[in-house]
N, C-alpha and C positions, 0 to 999 in steps of 0.2 A: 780668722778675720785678719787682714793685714792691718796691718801699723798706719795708723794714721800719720803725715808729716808737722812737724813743727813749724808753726806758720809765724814768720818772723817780717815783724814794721819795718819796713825799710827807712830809713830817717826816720822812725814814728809812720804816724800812720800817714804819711806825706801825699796819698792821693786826697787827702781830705782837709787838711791841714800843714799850714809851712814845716819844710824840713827840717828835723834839727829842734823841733822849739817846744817845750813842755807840754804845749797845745796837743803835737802832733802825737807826744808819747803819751798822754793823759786819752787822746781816741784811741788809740794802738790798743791801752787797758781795756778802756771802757767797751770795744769792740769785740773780746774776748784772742788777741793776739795771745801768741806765746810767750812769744818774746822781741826784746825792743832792739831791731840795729842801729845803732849811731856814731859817728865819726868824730873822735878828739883829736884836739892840736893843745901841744903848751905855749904859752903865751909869755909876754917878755917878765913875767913877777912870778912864772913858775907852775900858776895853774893850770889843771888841763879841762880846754872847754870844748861844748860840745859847737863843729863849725865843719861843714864837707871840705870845703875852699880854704886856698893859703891867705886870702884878702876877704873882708869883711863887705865888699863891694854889693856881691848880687842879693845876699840877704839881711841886709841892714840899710838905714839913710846912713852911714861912716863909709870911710875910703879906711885903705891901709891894710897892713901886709898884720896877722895876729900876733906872729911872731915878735912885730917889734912894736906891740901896745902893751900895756899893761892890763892885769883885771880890770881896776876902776876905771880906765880909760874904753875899754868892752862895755863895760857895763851902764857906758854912760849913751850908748846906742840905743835905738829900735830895730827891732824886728821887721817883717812884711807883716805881723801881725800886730804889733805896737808893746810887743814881748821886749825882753832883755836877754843876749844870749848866755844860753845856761852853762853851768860846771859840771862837769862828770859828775862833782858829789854831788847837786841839788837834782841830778838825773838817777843817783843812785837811791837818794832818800825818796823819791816819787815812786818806785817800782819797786823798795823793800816790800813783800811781802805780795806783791800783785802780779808781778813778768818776769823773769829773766832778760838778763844782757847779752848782747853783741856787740862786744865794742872794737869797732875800727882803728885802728892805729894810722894818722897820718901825718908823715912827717918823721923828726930822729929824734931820738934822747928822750924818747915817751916812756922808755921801757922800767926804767928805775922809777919814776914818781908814778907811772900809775898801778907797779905792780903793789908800792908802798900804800894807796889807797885801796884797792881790793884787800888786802892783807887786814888792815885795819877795821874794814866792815865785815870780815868774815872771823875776826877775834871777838868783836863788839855783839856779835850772834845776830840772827837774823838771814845772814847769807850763807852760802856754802862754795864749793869751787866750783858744782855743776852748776850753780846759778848761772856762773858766767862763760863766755866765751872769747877770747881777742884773735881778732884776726887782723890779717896787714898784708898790701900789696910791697911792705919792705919788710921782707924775710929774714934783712940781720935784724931787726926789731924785735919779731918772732923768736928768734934765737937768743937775742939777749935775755930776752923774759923766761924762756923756757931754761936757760942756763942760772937765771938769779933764782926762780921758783918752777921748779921740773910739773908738779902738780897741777899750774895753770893750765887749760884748754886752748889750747892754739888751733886757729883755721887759719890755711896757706890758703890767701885770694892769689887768682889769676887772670887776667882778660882771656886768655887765650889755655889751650890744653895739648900743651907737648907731651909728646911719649914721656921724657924721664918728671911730668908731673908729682906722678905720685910715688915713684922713689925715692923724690925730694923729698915726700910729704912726709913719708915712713921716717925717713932719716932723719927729720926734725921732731922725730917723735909726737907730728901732730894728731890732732882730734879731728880735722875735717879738711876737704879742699873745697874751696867757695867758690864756683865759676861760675858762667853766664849760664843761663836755659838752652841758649841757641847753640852752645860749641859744644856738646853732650849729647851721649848716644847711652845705650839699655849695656854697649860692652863696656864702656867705663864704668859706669856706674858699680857695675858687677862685679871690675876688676877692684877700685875701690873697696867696695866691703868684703873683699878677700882677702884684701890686706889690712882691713882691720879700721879700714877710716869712712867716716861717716861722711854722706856729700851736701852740700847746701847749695842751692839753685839761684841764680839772682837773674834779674830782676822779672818775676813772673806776674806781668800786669793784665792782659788779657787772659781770656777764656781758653785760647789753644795753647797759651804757653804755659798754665795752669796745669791741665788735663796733661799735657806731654811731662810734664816734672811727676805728676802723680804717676802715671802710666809708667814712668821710669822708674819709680819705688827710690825719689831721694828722701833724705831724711829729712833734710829743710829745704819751705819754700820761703823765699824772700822776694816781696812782693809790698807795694805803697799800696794793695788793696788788701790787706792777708784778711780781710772777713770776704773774700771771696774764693779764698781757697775751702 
């Protein structure tokens, strides 16, 4: 019998609930996800919170750039849901024990504070390294992290999939390349796990982009519906 794929929340379960918001990772659980993808930035007092966007604009009543607010100045917002937005930790303390992470890397200088909170939860017991994952469309990111802690799971994101993809991939000694459903074919895929790395699908929200990731035998679907994989 083949290998079922790991069906990963895109923001949380974001077709169901706002991106991004405890809401959305609390359906993701309660849905039977695998595990939860979500997007961090640090903010100007050093935390990293959970936010897709460099501005605070389309998913709060606040303006402004994250970068140059502070936590309490975050936190003094609303959601689209009437939520506050969250911290990596208060996203990590929700899913000890229930999902696995995906965590996005967006932006620079993430690589030292959040490899220092992962370290931290998986001393404190509860978590492990396979729990997590980080992936980043900025690959020195990647590289720093993988350089301060070799052991963490790095996924190279791409929009697109050039030839030397996944030589890059190898060379960064990553765990997966995250691309789109639509730029992927059965001979990447193949080539992929002959090198040894595991593929994740994004963003599979219909029925035929669904079936075509499955039919392709990737490992993970990432999908704002994943109880429909």
């Amino acid at each position: 019998m083949a290998q079922k794929p790991i069906r990963v929340a895109h923001r949380g379960a974001s077709g169901y609930e706002p991106e991004n918001t405890l809401a959305a990772f609390k359906k993701a659980i309660d849905i039977g996800a695998d595990m939860i993808e979500l997007d961090i930035r640090v903010c100007k007092s050093g935390e990293l919170v959970v936010m897709h966007d460099e501005t605070v604009d389309r998913m709060t009543n606040g303006k402004g750039e994250i970068a140059q607010m502070t936590l309490t100045e975050l936190k003094s917002l609303q959601m689209l849901n009437g939520e506050r937005i969250p911290t990596l930790e208060e996203v990590i303390d929700l899913a000890q024990d229930h999902i696995k992470l995906d965590i996005e890397i967006k932006g620079k200088n993430i690589a030292a504070p959040l490899r220092a909170l992962l370290e931290e939860h998986i001393d404190k017991g509860g978590w492990t390294y396979k729990d997590f994952m980080v992936c980043s469309f900025h690959h020195q990111e990647l590289k720093k992290l993988k350089k301060i802690d070799p052991e963490i799971r790095i996924g190279v994101l791409s929009e697109v999939v050039p030839p030397e993809l996944l030589s890059s991939a190898k060379k960064m000694k990553a765990f997966s390349v995250n691309v789109p459903i639509d730029k992927i074919d059965s001979k990447f895929v193949k080539s992929a796990h002959k090198q040894g790395l595991k593929v994740l699908a994004y963003a599979a929200n219909n029925t035929p982009e669904i079936d075509k990731a499955k039919q392709l035998k990737v490992d993970y679907i990432c999908s704002d519906f994943p109880d429909k994989i």
